[in-house]
C-alpha positions as CSV (number, residue, x, y, z in Angstrom):
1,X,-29.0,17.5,-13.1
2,X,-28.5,17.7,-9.3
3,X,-24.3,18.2,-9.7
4,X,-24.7,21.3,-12.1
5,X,-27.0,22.5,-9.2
6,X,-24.9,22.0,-6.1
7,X,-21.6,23.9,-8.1
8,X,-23.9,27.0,-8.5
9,X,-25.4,27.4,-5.3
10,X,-22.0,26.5,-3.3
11,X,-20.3,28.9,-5.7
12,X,-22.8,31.7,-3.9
13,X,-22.0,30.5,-0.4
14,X,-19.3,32.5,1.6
15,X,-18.6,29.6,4.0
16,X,-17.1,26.5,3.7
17,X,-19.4,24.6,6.1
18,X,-22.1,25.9,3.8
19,X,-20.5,24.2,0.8
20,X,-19.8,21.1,2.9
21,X,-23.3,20.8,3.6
22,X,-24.3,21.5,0.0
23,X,-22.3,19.2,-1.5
24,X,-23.2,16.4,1.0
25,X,-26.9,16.5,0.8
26,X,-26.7,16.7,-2.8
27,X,-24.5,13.8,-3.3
28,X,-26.4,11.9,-1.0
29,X,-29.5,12.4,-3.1
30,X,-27.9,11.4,-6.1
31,X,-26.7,8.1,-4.4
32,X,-30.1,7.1,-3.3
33,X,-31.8,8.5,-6.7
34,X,-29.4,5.7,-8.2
35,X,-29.4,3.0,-5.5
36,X,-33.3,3.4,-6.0
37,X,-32.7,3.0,-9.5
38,X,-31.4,-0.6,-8.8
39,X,-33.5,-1.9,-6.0
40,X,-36.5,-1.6,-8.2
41,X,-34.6,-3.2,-11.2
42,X,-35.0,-0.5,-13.6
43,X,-31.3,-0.7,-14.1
44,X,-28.4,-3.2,-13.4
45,X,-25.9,-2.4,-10.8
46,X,-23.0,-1.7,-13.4
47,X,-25.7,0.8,-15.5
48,X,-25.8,2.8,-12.1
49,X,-22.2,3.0,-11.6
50,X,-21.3,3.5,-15.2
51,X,-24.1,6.5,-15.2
52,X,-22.1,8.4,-11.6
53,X,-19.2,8.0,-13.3
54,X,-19.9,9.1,-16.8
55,X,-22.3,11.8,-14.9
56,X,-18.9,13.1,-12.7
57,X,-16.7,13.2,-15.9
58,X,-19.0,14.8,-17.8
59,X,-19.6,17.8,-14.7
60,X,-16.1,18.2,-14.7
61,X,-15.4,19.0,-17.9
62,X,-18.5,21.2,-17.7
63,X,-17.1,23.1,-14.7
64,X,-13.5,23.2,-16.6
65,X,-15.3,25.1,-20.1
66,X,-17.7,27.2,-17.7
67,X,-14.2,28.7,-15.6
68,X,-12.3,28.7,-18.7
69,X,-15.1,31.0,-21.0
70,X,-15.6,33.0,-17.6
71,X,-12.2,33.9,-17.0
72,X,-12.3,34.8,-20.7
73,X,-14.9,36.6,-20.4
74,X,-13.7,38.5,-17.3
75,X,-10.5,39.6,-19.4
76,X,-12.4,41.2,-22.1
């Protein structure tokens, strides 16, 4: 639940190098949580890849329904 995290705390960041560096530390953790994942074969190689990217498509549509019900919300 790292992704959810680094969206919420760049989203109260004024600069962009702040967001940069955000976004890269996270991400890098996430790689080595899953990389860690597979050299201790816990998991295959294609469960780890198959996991980021189910993990990405499912923060996205997240993100997508939180702006959408926030911009609603905003109107009303």
């Amino acid at each position: 639940m790292l992704w959810p995290l680094s969206y919420f705390i760049a989203a109260l960041l004024k600069t962009k190098r702040g967001k940069i560096v955000v976004h890269s530390s996270l991400a890098i953790l996430i790689f080595l949580i899953g990389m860690s994942r597979y050299v201790i074969n816990v998991h295959y190689l294609t469960d780890v890849v198959a996991g980021f990217i189910i993990g990405y498509l499912c923060l996205i549509a997240l993100i997508y329904i939180y702006e959408a019900i926030a911009k609603r919300r905003s109107r009303s």
